[in-house]
C-alpha positions as CSV (number, residue, x, y, z in Angstrom):
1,X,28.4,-49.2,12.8
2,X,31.0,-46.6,12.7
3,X,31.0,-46.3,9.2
4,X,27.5,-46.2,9.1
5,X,27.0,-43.4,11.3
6,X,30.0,-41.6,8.8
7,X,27.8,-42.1,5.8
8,X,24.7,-40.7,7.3
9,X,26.8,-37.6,8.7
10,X,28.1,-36.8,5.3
11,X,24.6,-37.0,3.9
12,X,23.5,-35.0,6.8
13,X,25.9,-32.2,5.5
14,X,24.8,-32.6,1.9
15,X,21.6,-32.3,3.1
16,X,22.0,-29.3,5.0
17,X,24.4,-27.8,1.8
18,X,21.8,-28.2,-0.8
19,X,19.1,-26.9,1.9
20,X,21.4,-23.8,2.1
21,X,22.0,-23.5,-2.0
22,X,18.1,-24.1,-2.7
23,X,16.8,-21.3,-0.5
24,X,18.7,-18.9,-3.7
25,X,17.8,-21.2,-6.6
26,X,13.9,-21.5,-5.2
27,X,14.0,-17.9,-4.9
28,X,14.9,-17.6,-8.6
29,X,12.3,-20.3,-9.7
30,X,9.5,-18.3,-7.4
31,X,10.3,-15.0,-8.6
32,X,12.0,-12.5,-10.8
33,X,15.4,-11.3,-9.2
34,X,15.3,-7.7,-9.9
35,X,18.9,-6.2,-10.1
36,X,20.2,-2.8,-10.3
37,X,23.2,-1.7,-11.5
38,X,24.6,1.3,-10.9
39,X,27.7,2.8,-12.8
40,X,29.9,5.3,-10.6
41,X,30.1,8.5,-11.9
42,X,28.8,9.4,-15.3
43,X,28.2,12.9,-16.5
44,X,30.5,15.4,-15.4
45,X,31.4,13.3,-12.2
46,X,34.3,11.7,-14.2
47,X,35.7,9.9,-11.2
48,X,39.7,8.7,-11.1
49,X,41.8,8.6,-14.5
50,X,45.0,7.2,-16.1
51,X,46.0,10.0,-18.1
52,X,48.8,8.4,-20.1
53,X,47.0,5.9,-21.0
54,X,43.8,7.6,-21.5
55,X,41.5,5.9,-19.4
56,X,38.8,7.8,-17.3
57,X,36.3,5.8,-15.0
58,X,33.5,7.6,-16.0
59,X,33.6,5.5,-19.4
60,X,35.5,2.1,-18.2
61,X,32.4,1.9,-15.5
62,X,29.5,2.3,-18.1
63,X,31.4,-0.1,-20.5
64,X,31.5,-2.6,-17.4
65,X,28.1,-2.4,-16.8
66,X,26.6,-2.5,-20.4
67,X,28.6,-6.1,-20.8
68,X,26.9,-6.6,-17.6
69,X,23.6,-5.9,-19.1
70,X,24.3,-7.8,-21.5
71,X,26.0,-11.1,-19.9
72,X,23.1,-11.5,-17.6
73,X,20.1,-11.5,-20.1
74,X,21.5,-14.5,-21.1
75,X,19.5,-16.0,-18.2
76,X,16.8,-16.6,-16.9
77,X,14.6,-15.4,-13.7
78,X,16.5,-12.0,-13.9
79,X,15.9,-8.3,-14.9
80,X,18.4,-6.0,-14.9
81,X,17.6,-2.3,-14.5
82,X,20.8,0.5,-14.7
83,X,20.5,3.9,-12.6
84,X,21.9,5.1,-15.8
85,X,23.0,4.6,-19.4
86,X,25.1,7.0,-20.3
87,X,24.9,10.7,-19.2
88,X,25.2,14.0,-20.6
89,X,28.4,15.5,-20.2
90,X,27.0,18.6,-18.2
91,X,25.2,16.2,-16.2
92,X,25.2,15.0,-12.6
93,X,23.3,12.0,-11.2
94,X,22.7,12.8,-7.4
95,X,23.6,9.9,-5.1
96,X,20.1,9.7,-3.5
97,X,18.7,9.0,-6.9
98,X,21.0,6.4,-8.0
99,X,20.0,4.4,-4.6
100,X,16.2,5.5,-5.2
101,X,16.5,3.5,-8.3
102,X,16.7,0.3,-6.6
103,X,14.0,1.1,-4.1
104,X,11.7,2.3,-6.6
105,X,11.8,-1.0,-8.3
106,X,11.8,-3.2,-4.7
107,X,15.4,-4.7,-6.5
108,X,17.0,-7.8,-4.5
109,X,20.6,-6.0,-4.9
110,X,21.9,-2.4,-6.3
111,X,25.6,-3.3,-7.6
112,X,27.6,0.2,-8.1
113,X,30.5,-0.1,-10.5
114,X,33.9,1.5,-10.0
115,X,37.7,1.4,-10.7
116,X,39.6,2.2,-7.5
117,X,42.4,5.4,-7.2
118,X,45.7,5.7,-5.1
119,X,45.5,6.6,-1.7
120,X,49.4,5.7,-1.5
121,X,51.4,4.8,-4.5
122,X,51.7,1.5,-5.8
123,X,48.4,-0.3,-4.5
124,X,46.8,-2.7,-7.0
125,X,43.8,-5.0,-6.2
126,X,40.4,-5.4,-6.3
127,X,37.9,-5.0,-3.0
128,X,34.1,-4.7,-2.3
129,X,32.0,-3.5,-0.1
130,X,28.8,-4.5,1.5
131,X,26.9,-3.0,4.1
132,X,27.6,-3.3,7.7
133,X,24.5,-3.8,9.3
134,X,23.0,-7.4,10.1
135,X,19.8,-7.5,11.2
136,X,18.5,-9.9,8.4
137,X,21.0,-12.4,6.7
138,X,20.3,-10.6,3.3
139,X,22.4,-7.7,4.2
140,X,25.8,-8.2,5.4
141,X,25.9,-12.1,5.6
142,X,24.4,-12.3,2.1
143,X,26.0,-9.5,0.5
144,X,29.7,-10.3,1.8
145,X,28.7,-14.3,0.0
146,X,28.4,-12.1,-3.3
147,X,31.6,-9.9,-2.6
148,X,33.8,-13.1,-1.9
149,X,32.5,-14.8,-5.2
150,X,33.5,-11.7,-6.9
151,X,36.6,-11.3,-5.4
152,X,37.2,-15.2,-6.8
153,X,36.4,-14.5,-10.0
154,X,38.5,-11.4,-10.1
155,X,41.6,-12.9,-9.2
156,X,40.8,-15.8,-11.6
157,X,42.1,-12.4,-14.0
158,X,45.1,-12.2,-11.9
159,X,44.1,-9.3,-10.2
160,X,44.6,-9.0,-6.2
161,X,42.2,-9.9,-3.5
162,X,41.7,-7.1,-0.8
163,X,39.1,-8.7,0.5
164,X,35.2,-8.0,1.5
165,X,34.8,-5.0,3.6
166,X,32.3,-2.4,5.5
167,X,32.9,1.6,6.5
168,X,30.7,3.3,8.5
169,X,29.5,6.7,8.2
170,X,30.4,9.3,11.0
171,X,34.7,9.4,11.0
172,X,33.7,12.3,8.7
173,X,30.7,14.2,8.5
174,X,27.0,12.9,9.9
175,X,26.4,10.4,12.1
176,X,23.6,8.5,10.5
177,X,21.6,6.1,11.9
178,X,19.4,3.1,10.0
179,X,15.5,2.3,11.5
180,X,17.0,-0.3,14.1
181,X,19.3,2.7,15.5
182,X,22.6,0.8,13.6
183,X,24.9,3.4,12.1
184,X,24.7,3.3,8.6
185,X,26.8,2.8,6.2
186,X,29.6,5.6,4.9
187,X,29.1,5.4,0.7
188,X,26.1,6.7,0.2
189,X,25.3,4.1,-3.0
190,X,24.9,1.5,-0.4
191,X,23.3,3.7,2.2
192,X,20.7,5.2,0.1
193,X,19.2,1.7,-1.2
194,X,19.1,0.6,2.7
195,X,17.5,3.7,4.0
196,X,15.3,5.8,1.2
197,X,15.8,9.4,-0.2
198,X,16.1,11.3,2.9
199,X,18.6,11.1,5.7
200,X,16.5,10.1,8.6
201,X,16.1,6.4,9.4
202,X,14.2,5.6,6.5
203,X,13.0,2.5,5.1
204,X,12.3,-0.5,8.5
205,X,15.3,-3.1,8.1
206,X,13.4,-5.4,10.4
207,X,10.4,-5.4,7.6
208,X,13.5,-6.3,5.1
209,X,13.0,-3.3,3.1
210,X,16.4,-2.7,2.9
211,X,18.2,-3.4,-0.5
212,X,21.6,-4.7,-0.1
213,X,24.1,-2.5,-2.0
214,X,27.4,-3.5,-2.9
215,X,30.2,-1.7,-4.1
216,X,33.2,-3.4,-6.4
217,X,36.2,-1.7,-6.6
218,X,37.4,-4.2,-9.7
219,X,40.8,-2.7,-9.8
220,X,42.8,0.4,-9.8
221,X,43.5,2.6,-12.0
222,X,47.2,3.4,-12.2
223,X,50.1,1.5,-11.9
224,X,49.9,-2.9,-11.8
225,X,46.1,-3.1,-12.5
226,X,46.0,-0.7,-15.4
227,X,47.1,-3.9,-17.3
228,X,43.5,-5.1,-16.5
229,X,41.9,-2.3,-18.0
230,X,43.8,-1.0,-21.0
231,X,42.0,-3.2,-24.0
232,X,38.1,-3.8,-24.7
233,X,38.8,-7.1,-24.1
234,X,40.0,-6.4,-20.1
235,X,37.0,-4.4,-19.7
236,X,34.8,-7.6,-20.8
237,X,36.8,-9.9,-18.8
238,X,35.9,-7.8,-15.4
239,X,31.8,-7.7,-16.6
240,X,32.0,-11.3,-17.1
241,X,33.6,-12.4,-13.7
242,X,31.1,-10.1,-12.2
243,X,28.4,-11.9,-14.1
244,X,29.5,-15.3,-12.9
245,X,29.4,-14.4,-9.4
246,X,25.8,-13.5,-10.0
247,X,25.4,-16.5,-11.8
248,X,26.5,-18.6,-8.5
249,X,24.7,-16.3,-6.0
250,X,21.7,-16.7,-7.2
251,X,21.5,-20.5,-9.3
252,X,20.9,-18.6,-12.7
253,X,20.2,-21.0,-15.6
254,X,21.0,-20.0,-19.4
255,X,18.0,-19.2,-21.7
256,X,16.7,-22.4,-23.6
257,X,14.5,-21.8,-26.6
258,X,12.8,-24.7,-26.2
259,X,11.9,-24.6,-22.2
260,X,10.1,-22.1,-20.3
261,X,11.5,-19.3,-18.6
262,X,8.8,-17.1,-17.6
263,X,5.1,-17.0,-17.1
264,X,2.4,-14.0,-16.7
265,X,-1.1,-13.8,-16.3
266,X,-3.4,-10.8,-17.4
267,X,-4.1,-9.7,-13.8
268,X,-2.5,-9.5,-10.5
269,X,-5.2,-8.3,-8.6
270,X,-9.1,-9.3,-9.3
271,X,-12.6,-8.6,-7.7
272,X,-15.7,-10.9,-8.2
273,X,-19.0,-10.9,-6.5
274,X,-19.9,-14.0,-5.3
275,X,-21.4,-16.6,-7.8
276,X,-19.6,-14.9,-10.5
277,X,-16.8,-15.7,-12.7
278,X,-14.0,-14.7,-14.8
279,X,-10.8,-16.4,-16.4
280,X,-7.0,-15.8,-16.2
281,X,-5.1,-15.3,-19.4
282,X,-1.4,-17.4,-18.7
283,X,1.1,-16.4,-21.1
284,X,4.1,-19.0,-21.4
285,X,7.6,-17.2,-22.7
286,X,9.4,-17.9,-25.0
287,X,7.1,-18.8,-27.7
288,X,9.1,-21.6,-29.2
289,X,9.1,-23.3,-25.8
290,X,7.9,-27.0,-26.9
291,X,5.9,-27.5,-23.2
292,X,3.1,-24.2,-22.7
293,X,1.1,-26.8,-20.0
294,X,0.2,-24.7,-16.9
295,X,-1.6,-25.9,-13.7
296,X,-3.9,-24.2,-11.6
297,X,-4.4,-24.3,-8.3
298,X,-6.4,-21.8,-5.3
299,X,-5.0,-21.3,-2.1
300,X,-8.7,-21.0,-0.5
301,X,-10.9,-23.5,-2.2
302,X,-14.0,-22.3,0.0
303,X,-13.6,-18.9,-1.2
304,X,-12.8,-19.2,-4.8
305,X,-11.9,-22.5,-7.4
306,X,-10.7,-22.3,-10.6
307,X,-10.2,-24.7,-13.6
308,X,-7.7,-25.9,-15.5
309,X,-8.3,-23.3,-18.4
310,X,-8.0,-20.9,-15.7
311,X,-11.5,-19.8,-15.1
312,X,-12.3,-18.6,-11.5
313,X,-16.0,-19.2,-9.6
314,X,-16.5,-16.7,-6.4
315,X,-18.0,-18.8,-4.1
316,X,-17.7,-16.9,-0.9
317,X,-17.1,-13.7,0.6
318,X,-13.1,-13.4,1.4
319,X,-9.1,-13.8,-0.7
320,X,-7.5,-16.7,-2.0
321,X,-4.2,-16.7,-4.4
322,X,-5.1,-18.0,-7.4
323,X,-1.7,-19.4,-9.1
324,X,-0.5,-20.8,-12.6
325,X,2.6,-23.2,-12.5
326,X,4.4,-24.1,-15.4
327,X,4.5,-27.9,-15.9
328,X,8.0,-27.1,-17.4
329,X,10.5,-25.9,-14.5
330,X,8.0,-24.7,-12.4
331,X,7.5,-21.2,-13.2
332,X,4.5,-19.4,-11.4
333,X,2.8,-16.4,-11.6
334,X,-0.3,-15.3,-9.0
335,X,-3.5,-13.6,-9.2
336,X,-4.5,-12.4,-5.9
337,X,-9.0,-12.8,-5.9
338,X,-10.9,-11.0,-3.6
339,X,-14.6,-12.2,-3.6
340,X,-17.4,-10.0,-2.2
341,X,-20.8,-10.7,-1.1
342,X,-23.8,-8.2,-1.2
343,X,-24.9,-6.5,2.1
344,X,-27.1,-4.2,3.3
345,X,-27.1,-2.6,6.6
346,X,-28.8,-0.2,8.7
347,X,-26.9,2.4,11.1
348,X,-29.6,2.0,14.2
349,X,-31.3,-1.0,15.7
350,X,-33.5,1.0,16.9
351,X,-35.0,4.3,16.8
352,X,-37.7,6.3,18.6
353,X,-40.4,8.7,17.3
354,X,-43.4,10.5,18.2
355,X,-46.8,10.1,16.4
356,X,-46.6,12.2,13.5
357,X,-43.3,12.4,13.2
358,X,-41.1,11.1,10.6
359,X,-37.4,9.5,10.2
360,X,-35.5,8.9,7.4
361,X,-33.5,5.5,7.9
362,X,-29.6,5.8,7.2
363,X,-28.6,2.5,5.0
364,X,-25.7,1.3,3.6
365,X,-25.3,-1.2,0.6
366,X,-21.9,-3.1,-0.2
367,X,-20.1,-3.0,-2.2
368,X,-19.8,0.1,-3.7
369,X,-18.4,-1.6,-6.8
370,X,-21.9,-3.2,-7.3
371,X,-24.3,-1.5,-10.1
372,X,-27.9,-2.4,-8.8
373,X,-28.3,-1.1,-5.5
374,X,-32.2,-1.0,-5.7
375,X,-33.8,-1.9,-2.6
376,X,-37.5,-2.3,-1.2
377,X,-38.9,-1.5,2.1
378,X,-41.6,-3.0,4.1
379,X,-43.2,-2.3,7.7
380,X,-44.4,-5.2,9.9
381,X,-47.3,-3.3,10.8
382,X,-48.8,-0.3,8.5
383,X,-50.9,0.7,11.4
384,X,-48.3,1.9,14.0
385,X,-45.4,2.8,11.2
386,X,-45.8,3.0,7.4
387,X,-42.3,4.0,5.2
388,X,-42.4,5.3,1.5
389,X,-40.4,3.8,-1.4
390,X,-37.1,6.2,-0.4
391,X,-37.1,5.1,3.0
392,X,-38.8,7.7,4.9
393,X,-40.8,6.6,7.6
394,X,-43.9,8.5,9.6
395,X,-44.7,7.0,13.2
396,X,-48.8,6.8,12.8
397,X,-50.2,5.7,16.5
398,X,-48.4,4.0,19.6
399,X,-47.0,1.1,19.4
400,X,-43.5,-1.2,17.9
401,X,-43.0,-1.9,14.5
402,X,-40.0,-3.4,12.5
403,X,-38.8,-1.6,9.0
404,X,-36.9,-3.6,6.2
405,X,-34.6,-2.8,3.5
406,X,-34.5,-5.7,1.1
407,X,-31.6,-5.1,-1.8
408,X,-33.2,-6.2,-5.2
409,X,-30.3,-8.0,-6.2
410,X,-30.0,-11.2,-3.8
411,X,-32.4,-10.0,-1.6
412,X,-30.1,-9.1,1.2
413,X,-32.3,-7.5,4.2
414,X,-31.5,-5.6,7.6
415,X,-34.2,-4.3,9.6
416,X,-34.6,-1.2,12.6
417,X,-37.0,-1.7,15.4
418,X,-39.3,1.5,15.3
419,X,-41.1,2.6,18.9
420,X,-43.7,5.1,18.6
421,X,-44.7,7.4,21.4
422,X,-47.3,9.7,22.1
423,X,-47.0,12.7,24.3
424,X,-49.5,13.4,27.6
425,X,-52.1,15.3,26.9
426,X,-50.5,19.3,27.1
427,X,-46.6,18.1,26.7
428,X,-45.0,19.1,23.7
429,X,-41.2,19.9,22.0
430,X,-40.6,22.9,20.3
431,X,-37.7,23.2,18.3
432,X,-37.4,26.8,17.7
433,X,-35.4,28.5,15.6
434,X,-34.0,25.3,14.2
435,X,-34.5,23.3,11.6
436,X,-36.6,19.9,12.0
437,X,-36.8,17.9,8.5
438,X,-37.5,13.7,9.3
439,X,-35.2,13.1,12.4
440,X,-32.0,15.5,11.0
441,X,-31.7,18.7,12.4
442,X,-30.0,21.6,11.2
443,X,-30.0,25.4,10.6
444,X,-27.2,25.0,13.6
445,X,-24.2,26.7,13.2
446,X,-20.2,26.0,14.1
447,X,-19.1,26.3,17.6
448,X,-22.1,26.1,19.1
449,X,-22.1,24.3,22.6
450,X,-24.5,21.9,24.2
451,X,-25.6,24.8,26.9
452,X,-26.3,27.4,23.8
453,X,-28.1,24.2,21.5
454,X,-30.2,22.9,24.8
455,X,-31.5,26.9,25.2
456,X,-32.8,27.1,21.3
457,X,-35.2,23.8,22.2
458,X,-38.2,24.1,24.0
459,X,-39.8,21.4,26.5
460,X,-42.3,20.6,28.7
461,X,-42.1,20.5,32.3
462,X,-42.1,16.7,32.1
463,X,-39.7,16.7,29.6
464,X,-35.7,16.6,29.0
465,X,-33.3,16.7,26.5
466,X,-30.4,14.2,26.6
467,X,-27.3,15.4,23.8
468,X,-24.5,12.6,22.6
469,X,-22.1,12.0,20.0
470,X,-21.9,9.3,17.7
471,X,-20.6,6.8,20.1
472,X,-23.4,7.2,22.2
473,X,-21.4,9.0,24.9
474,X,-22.8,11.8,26.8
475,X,-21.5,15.5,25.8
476,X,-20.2,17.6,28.1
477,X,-22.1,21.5,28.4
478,X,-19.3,23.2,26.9
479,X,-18.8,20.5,24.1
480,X,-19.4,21.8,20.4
481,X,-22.9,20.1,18.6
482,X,-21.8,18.3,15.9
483,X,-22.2,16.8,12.4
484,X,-23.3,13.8,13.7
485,X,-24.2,14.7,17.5
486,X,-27.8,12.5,18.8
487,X,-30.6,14.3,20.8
488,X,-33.2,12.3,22.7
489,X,-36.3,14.2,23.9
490,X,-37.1,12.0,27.4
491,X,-39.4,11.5,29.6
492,X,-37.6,12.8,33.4
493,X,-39.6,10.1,35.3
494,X,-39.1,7.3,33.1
495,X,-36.2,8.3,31.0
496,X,-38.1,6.7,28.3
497,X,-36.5,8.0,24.9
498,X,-39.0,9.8,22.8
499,X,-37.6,11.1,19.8
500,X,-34.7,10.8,18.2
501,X,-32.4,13.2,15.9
502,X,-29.2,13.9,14.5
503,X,-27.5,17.1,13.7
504,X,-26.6,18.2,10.6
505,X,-24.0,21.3,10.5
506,X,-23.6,22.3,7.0
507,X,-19.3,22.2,6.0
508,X,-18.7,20.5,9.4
509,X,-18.1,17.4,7.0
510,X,-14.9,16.3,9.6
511,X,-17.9,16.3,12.1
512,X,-15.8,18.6,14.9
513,X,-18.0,21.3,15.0
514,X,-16.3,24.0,13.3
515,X,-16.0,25.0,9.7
516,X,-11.9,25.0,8.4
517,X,-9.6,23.7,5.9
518,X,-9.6,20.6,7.0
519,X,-13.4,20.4,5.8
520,X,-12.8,21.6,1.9
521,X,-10.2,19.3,1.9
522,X,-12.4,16.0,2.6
523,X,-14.7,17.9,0.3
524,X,-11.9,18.1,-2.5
525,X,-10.3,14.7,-1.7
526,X,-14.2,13.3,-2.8
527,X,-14.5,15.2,-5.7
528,X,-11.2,14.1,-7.1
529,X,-11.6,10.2,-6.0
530,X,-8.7,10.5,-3.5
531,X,-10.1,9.8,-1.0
532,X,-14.2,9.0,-0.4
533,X,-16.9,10.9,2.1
534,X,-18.9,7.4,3.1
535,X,-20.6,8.6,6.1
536,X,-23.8,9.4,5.0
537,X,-24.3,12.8,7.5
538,X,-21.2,14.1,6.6
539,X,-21.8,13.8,3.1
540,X,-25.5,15.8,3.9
541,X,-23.0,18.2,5.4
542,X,-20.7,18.4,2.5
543,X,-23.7,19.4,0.2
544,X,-23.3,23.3,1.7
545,X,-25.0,25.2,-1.2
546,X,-28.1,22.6,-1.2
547,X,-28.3,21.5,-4.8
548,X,-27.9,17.7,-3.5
549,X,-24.7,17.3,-5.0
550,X,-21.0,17.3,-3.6
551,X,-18.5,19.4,-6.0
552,X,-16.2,22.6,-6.0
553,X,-18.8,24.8,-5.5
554,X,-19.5,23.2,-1.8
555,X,-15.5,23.5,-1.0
556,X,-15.5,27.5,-2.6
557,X,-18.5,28.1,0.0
558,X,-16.0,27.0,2.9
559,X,-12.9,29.4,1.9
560,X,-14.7,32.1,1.6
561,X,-16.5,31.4,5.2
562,X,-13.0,30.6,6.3
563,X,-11.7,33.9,5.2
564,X,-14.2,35.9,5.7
565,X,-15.4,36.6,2.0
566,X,-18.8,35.6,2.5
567,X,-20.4,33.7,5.6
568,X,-22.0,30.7,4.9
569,X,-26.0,30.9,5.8
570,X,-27.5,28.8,7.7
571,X,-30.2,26.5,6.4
């Protein structure tokens, strides 16, 4: 029994050490491992030097990390990226930029290259170091794995291990802090690819997007280890036992002509409408590998399938992961599908009006990516409410009445509930000065408040006036009338809503009441696709010279109102 429960220990632990090991090698079947390398100094930043043998760090680290290069595009599942090949000699490559590398291309480690110089005579050795923090294992516990494995293959050269170690910033200079309040690390080629370009807190370490940055001192430059440095070959020797500690970090596998190493599809990213299709292109690398067979699979069957020559059918409105697996080694590649239905919608439920007056009826079709977005419209009852082929529709005699929209393409509907009402004999609205045209008003203003709006509308004795903003709150008499503010003409008694507008304030496109920078810069962000006006009143606002079309002329009109050039009138 006893030796029982030994064997099933022991292949407990095996279990748990291949566990451990394929969490790295998975990673490297699943994804590219991006690595940067980064080789210290360069330019005029010549670093230490062995001047009677000639040797400047500048040009041993570049030669270091070219072999690198080299070494590791031998394998597969990684691509190596270098801050730098080479640099002019009047040339200086800002830290910040060097780490900025890395982050710019999301990399899984930055590796800086570097001889070491005396501090005291005689030392000899090589160390690295990692950074200090450990919120997530791929920093410090990660990163010091990598350091020892260099350390080993280092001393395989007969060079001294100093061992894996952190510094902190702060003895000297700043006290810098990472996002989870952590002080950060003292060499700024592994503090910059954990925090960003700037020295706040930078990049969230809890999010992981931190990039571990490791720095190997290989040797140093004088005295004992200038033996491991004075001949090409030395130089190779030191790239090469860096490149097998990569090689055991992360499971890399040599190139195979005949087997697959990676495999791309034409799109990441896709967007169908439902009942459409389209096929993924899967290229298989290298050409001469003997097995090209891919699978496909979806991650959301309900919302999109695809076949086995890659062909996607949208069937419903939502995302799935569409992905391609290699039959040989199991490399993948994704496609991430979004599929979107046709929709039409209305911005009311209902709306009030009084006989003989007319609404136009705010709609929105989705998405905006379709190209038909026809629609019809259609009254329940022609009698009480008729509506014209634009959607505009006049209230003809008392009474309820539904309005559809009906989209032409899939004949997607939404429908408002019209009530017309008739004033008492003698009653009756006058809107004054303003302007009245369907159920917008305008011809407003900027800074105009409730009390000073309510004064430019006549009303029967029997009559009120009820003002609120879009969210159907209530405004306040001092409040500004807005793009966008709702009036309701009432009956005092009843409180039965009559009629119903909306304000228009021509350049109040941010829909604040007031006309400022703020507003030309909506209207400029439109023009130049940055960012889109969607709300259909503030669009009617943007269009401030009236020639129904949004563009610079519109955002020209607001500077010069803003700085008192020309005032713009009202309409």
């Amino acid at each position: 029994m006893k030796i029982i429960t030994k064997i099933l220990s022991i292949l407990l632990v095996m279990i748990f050490v291949i566990f451990d090991l394929s969490s790295i090698v998975q990673a490297v079947n699943q994804k590219e491992i991006v690595l940067v390398i980064d080789p210290g100094h360069g330019g005029k930043m010549t670093g230490t030097a062995n001047n009677e043998l000639g040797l400047v760090e500048r040009d041993i680290t570049l030669k270091i990390s070219r072999y690198l290069r080299d070494y590791l595009n031998e394998y597969e599942g990684i691509k190596v990226i270098m801050t730098h090949d080479g640099l002019p000699s009047d040339y200086e490559m800002e830290l910040p930029d060097r780490g900025m590398v890395a982050r710019n291309n999301n990399a899984d480690m930055m590796i800086s290259i570097h001889i070491n110089d005396y501090a005291t005579p005689n030392q000899n050795g090589a160390e690295v170091f990692v950074t200090a923090n450990k919120l997530l294992p791929k920093y410090n516990e990660q990163s010091t794995k990598f350091g020892n494995l260099v350390l080993n293959e280092l001393s395989k050269l007969g060079i001294a291990n100093r061992g894996v170690k952190t510094r902190l910033c702060g003895d000297t200079g700043p006290k810098w802090e990472y996002s989870d309040g952590s002080v950060a690390d003292y060499y700024a080629v592994i503090r910059y690819p954990m925090k960003g370009d700037s020295e706040d807190r930078g990049a969230d370490l809890a999010k992981g997007e931190g990039i571990p940055g490791v720095l190997i001192e290989h040797c140093f430059m004088k005295g004992h280890d200038a033996q491991f440095l004075d001949s090409e070959k030395d130089i190779q020797n030191l790239a090469r036992a860096d490149c097998n500690a990569l090689v055991a970090f992360y499971g890399l596998e040599k190139k195979d002509p005949k087997r697959v190493s990676t495999v791309t599809l034409n799109k990441e990213k896709t967007t169908l409408m439902k009942g459409k299709k389209e096929t993924l292109v899967a290229t298989v690398k290298p050409d001469t590998a003997l097995n090209k067979k891919v699978t496909w699979t979806s991650s959301n069957k309900d919302v999109a399938i695809v076949s086995n020559s890659g062909e996607i059918t949208a069937l419903k409105e939502g995302k799935t992961t569409i992905t391609a697996k290699t039959e040989d080694r199991g490399k993948i590649a994704t496609c991430e599908v979004t599929v979107q239905e046709i929709k039409v919608s209305i911005s009311k439920k209902e709306t009030n009006l009084l006989v003989g007056k007319k609404a136009s009826i705010d709609y929105t079709v989705t998405p905006e990516s379709i190209e038909n977005k026809n629609v019809t419209w259609t009254s329940s009852d022609e009698n009480i409410v008729t509506v014209s082929k634009e959607g505009i529709v006049t209230a003809i005699k008392e009474g309820t009445a539904d309005i559809t929209v009906t989209t032409e393409q899939e004949a997607k509907k939404a429908t408002i509930k019209v009530n017309v009402h008739k004033l008492e004999e003698g009653q009756n609205v006058e809107l004054g000065t303003l302007k009245e045209e369907n159920d917008k008003i305008s011809k407003i203003g900027e800074k105009v408040s409730v009390t000073d709006f309510k004064k430019k509308i006549k009303l029967s004795d029997k009559l009120d006036i009820i003002v609120k903003n879009k969210d159907n709150n209530i405004l306040k008499d001092d409040s500004y009338i807005t793009t966008n503010t709702q009036v309701q003409i009432i009956e005092k008694q009843s409180k039965q809503v009559l009629q119903e507008y909306t304000c228009i304030i021509y350049a109040d496109v941010n829909c604040d009441g007031k006309i400022s920078a703020l507003d030309y810069t909506l209207i400029k962000n439109h023009i130049m696709d940055v960012q889109e006006i969607t709300d259909v009143n503030a669009k009617a606002a943007a269009n401030v010279n009236g020639d129904n079309k949004i563009s610079a002329l519109d955002y020209t009109l607001i500077k010069n109102h803003i700085m008192d050039v020309q005032k713009i009138t009202l309409k």
